[in-house]
C-alpha positions in Angstrom: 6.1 -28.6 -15.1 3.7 -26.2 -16.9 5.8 -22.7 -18.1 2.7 -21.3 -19.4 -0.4 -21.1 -16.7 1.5 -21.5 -13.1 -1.3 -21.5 -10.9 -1.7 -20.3 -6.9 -2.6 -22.4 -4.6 -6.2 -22.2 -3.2 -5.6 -19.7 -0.4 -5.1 -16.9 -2.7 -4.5 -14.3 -2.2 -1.0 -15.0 -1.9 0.3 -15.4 1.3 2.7 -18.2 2.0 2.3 -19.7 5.3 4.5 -19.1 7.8 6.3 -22.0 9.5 4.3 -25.0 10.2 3.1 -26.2 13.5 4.5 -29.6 14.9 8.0 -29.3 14.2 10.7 -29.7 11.0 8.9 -32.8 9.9 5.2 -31.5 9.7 7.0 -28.5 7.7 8.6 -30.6 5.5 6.0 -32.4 4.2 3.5 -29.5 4.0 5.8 -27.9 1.4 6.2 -31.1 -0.5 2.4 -30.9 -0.8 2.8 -27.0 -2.2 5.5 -27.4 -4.6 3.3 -29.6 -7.1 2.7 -25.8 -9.0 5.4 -23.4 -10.2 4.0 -21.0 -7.2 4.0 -24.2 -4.6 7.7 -24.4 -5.6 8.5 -20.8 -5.6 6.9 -20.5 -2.4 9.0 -23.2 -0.9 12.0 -22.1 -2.2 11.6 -18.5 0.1 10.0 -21.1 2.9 13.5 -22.8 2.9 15.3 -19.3 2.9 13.4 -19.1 6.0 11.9 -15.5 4.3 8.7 -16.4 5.8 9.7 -16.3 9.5 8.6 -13.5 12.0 11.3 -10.8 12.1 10.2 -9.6 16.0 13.1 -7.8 16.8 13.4 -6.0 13.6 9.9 -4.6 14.3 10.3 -4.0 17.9 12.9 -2.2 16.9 11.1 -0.1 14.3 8.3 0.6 16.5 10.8 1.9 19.2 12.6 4.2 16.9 9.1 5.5 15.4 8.0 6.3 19.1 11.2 8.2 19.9 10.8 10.1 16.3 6.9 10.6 17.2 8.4 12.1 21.5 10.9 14.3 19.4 8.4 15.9 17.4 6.0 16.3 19.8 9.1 18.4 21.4 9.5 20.0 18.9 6.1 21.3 18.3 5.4 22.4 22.4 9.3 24.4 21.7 8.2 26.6 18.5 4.3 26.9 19.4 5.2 30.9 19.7 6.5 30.9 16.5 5.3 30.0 12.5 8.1 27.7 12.7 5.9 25.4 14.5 4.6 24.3 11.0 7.6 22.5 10.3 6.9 20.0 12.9 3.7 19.6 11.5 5.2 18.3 8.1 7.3 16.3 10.0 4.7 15.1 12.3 3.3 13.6 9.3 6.1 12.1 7.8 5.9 9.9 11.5 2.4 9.3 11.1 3.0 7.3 7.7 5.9 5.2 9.2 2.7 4.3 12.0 0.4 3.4 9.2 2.9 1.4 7.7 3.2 -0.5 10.7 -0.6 -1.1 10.7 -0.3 -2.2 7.2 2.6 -4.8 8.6 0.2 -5.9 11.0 -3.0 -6.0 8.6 -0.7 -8.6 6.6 0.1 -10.7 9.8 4.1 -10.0 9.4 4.5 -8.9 12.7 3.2 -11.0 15.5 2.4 -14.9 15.7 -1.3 -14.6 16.1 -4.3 -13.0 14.3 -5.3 -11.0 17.6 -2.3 -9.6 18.5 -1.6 -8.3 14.9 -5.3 -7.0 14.1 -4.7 -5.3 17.8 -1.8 -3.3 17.0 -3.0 -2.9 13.8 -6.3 -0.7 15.1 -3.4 1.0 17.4 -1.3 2.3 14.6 -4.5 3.2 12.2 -7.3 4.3 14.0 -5.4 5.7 17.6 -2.0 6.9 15.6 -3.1 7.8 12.4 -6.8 8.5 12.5 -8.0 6.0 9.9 -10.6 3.3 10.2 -8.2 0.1 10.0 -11.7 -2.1 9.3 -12.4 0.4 6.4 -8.8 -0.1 5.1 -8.9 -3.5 5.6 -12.1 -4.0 3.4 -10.7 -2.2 0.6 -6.8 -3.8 0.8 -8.2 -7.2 0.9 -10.0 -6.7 -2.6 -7.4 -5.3 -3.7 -4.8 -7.5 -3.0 -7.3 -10.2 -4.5 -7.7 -8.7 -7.8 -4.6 -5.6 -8.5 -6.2 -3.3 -10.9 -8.9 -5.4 -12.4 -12.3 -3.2 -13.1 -15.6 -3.7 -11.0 -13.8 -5.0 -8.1 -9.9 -3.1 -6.9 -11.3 0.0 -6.3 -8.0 1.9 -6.1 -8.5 2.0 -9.9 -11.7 4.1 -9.5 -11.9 8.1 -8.7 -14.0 10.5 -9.6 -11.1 12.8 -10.0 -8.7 10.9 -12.3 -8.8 8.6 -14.8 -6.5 5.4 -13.9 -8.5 3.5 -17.2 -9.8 5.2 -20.8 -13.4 3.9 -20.1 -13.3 6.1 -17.1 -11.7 9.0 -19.5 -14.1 8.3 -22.4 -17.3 9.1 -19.8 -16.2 12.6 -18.5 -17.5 15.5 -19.8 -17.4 19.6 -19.5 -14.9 21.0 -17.9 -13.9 17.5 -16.0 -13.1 16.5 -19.5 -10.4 19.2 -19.7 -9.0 18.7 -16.5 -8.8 14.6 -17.5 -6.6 15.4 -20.8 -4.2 17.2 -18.6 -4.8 14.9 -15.4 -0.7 13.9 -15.8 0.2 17.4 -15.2 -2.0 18.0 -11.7 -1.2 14.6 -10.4 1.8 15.5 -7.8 -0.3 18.4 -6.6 -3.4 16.5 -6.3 -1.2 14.1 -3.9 -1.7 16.9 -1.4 -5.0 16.4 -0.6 -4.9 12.5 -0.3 -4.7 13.4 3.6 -7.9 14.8 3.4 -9.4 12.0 1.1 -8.4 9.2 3.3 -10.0 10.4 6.5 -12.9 11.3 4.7 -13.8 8.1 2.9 -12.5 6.4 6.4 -15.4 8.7 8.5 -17.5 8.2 5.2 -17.3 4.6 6.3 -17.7 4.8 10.4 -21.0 6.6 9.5 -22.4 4.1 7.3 -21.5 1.7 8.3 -20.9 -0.4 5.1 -17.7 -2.6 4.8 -16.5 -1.9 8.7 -15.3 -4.1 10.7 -15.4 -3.6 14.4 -16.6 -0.5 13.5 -17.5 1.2 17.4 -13.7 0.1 18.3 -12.4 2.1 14.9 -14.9 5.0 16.2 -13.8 5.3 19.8 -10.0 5.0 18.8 -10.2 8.2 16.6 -12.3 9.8 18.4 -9.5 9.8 21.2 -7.0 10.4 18.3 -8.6 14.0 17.3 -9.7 14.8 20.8 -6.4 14.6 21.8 -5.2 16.4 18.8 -7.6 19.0 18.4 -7.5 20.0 21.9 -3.2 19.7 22.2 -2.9 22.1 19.0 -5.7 24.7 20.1 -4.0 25.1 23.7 -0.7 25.3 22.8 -1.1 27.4 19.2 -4.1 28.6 19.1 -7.0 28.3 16.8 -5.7 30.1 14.6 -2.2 28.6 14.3 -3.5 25.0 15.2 -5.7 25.6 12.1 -2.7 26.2 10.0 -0.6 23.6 11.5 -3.7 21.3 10.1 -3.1 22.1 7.1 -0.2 21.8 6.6 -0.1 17.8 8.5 -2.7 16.8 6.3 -1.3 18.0 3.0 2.4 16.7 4.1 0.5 13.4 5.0 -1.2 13.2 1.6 2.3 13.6 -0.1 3.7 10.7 2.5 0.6 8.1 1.4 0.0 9.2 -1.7 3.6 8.9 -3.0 4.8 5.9 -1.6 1.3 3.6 -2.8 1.0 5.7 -6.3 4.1 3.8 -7.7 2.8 0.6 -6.8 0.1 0.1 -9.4 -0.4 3.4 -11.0 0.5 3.4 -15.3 0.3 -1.0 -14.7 -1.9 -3.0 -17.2 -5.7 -2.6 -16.4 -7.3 -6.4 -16.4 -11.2 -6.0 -17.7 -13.9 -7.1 -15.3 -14.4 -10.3 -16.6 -11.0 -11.2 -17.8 -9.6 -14.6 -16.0 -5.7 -14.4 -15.1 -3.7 -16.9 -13.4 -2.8 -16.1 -10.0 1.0 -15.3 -10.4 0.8 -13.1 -13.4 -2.4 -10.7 -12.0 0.1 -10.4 -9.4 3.4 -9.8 -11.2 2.3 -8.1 -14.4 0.4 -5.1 -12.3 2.7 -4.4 -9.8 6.2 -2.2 -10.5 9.2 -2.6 -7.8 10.9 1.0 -7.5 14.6 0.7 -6.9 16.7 2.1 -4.9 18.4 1.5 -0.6 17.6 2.4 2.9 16.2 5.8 2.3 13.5 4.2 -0.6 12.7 1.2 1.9 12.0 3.9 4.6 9.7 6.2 2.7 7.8 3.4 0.7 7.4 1.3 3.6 8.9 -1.4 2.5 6.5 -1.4 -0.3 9.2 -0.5 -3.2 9.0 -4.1 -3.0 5.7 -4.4 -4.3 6.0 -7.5 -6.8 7.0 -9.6 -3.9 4.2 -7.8 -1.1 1.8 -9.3 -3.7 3.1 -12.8 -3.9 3.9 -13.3 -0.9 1.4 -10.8 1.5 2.2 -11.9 4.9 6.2 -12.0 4.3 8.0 -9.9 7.5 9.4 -6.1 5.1 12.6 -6.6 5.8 12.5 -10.5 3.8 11.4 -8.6 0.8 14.6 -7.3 -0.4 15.9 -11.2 0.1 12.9 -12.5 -1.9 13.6 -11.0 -5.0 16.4 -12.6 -6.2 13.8 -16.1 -6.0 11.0 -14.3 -7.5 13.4 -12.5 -10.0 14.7 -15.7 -11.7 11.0 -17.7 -11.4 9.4 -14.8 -13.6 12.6 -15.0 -16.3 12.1 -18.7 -16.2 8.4 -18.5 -17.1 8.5 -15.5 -18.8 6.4 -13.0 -17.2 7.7 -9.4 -17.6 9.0 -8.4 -14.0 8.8 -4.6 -14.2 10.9 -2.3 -11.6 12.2 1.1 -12.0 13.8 4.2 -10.0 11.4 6.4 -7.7 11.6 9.6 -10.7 11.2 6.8 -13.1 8.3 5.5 -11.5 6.6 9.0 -11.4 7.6 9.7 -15.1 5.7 6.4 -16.2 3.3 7.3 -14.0 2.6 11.1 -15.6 2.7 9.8 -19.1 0.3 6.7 -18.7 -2.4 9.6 -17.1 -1.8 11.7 -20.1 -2.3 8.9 -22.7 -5.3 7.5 -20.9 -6.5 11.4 -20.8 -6.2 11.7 -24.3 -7.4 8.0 -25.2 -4.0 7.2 -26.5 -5.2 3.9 -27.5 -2.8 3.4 -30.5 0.1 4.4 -28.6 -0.4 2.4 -25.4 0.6 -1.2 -25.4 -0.9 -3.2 -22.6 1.4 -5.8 -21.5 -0.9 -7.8 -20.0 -2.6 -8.3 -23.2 0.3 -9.5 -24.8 0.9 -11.8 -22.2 -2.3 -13.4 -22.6 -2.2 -13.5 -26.3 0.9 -15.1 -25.9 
């Protein structure tokens, strides 16, 4: 067995299948066939674990308290609509909203329900209806990057015309953006704000063109319902001018809530060049960074603090993940690839500095490990 170039099998990106149709037997020998590579074995190891299984009443479950939470709020909100106060259920109205669009990423991924119709069903639900966001627009975007995690021309996570996530973007900025870039580190917590507002932009930015959508009119009509019913709840019970604030201060709570839990994922990981060739399990390994920590990370990450194992193993059920990374854990020690996690501060901290360093094209100071890796 090769320790040097383990290659994925050829239905990267990544997701191990789940249990195989026509019994123990039929399942057996399909993982026989996938365990000729380091990643077939790896990913029969966590098929044996039985990782890969639907976790239906874990989700149910989730789903159920997520509704009650969404009921109490919504209580909340029609009690203190005479009062200012009724902006703290706004904050918290988005905190509810992100456990929703986690769900739809669940469901993107296939780790919820059996079939492909069922999950692409709730996951227009918990997007477009919930949350307000074009799931097909999403999808488009997740998909490439899941297929290539922080590579140039084609993750475009990696590209803003804000920050800098790579020094060739850093290098190309000019007046008073060029300021702003060598102190991006410092402004990138506030910035998280306004995510909210980016999202359901680029996600009506999308509807209107067009370009990328799929089942575009169903995306449309969903969130059209979702801010009729919004709009018009908030203006009757508020008041513009209240409803207006409450707005606000959702969208900027919900910015904090996406923008903080997908930032750690990839942000201040190796950049791989658009043309550079990486095998399968290390593109996947070397850009992502776990963030440790119990219940209360696992809740406002999504399950996502798991982010080494999301990549390797996409449609894996969120509550496996913890359970997979003892497997994946000892495979990357065994072949050597760097297997990077740290705390949710310690995240942000790597985070900060990598902006500044990229800002100030640090190049002497910045050590890619993904270079190394290859060199080696």
């Amino acid at each position: 067995m090769s320790t040097s170039t383990p290659e994925a099998p050829s239905s990267a990106p990544g997701a191990a299948p789940g249990p195989t149709v026509g019994g123990a037997a039929a399942e057996t020998r399909a993982a026989a066939r996938r365990s000729t590579t380091p990643y077939g074995k790896l990913t029969a190891l966590v098929q044996e674990a039985g990782l890969m299984r639907r976790r239906r009443g874990s989700y149910w479950t989730r789903i159920a308290a997520t509704t009650a939470a969404f009921s109490a709020v919504a209580a909340g909100t029609v009690l203190l609509r005479d009062s200012w106060l009724v902006l703290l259920p706004a904050a918290a109205l988005a905190v509810v909203i992100t456990q929703f669009a986690f769900l739809g990423h669940d469901a993107a991924h296939r780790q919820i329900f059996a079939t492909h119709r069922h999950n692409e069903t709730a996951s227009h639900v918990f997007a477009a209806l919930v949350a307000g966001l074009s799931y097909g627009w999403w999808m488009g975007k997740h998909t490439r990057h899941h297929q290539a995690p922080n590579q140039r021309g084609v993750d475009g996570d990696i590209e803003s015309n804000v920050l800098s996530f790579h020094e060739e973007a850093a290098a190309g900025r000019r007046g008073p953006l060029r300021w702003f870039t060598r102190h991006q580190g410092l402004f990138f917590v506030p910035l998280l704000a306004f995510e909210g507002f980016v999202l359901h932009i680029e996600s009506t930015r999308s509807l209107l063109t067009g370009k990328r959508t799929k089942r575009r009119w169903v995306d449309a009509s969903l969130i059209v319902a979702h801010w009729g019913v919004y709009a018009s709840s908030a203006v009757l019970l508020m008041g513009p001018w209240k409803a207006l604030a409450f707005f606000g201060v959702h969208m900027a709570a919900f910015g904090f809530c996406m923008g903080g839990a997908f930032a750690p994922n990839h942000v201040g990981m190796p950049i791989v060049p658009r043309e550079k060739k990486v095998d399968y399990i290390r593109r996947q390994v070397l850009t992502s960074r776990n963030v440790s920590g119990g219940w209360f990370v696992d809740l406002v990450m999504g399950g996502l603090n798991f982010q080494v194992e999301h990549h390797l193993f996409p449609s894996m059920p969120r509550p496996n993940l913890r359970r997979a990374q003892p497997f994946v854990r000892q495979f990357c020690a065994e072949h050597g690839i760097p297997y990077t996690e740290e705390t949710f501060l310690g995240s942000y901290r790597s985070i900060i500095r990598y902006l500044d360093e990229v800002g100030l094209a640090a190049r002497n100071s910045f050590s890619c490990p993904l270079v190394s890796q290859l060199r080696s």
